[in-house]
C-alpha positions in Angstrom: 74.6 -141.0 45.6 72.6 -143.0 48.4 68.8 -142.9 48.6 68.8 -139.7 51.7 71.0 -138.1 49.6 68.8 -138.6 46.2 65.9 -137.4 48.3 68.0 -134.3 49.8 68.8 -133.2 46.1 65.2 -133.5 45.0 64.1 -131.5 47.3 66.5 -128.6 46.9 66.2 -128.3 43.2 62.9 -127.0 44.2 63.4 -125.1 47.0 63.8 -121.5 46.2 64.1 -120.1 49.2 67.0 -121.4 51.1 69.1 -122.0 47.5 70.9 -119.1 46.0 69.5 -118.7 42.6 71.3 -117.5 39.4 70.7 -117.5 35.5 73.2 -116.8 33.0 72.2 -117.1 29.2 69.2 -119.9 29.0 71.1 -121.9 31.9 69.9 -121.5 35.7 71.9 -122.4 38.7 71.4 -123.3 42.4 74.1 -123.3 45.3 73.9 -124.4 48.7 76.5 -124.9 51.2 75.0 -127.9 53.3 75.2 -129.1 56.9 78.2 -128.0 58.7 79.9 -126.6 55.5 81.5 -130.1 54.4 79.3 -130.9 51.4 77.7 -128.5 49.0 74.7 -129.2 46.3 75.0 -127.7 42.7 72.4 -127.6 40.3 72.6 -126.8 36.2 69.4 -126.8 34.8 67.5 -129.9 35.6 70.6 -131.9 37.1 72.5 -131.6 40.0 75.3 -133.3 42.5 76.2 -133.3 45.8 80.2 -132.8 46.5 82.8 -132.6 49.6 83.6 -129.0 50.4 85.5 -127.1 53.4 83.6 -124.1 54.0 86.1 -122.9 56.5 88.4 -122.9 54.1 87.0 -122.2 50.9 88.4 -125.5 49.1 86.1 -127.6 46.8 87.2 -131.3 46.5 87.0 -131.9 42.8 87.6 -136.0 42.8 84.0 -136.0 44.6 82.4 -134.8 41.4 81.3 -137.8 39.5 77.8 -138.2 39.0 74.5 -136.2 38.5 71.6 -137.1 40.3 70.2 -139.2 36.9 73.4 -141.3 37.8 75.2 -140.2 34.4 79.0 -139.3 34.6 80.6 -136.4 34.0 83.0 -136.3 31.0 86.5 -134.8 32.3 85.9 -132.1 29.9 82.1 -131.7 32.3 84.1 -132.3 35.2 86.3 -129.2 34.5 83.8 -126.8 33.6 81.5 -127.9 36.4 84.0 -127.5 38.5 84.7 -123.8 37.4 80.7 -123.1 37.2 81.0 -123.9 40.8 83.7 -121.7 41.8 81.8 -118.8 39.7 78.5 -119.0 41.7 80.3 -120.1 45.4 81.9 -116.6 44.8 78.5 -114.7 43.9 76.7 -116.9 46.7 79.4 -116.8 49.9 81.8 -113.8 48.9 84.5 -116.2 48.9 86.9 -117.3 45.8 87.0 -121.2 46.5 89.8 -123.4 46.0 89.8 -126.6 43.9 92.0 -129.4 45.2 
């Protein structure tokens, strides 16, 4: 993640307004498709990532999913339930099943 990116994702995990918002059990969760709909910032908690998306079509590009903004990596088993955490709350967010590729 570069240094506007860094910046982009510490200011959303603040920003309540333009975020969707969720909570399920003692986790919370932010979504927001960014830009033109090609990247997408998540947020678990305290951490969050920024990823490649097509909002057009609905399809999330999994191999972008590496680090959280504290720069630690996600364990394949994170990866894949990351990955479905994101398809979860697209759906409640956009209305739209997304796609994993």
């Amino acid at each position: 993640m570069n240094k506007d990116e860094l910046n982009l994702v510490q200011s959303l995990k603040i920003d309540k307004e333009r975020v969707h918002r969720f909570e399920e059990g003692l986790d919370e969760y932010g979504i927001l498709i960014l830009g033109r709909g090609e990247s997408l910032f998540f947020q678990k908690n305290e951490k969050a990532l920024i990823c490649h998306i097509s909002a057009i079509h609905a399809e999330l590009d999994a191999s972008t999913i590496k680090k959280w903004d504290n720069k630690k990596s996600l364990s394949p088993a994170e990866k894949t339930k990351t990955v479905d955490e994101i398809a979860k709350f697209y759906k409640k967010a956009y209305k739209d099943d997304l796609k994993v590729s």
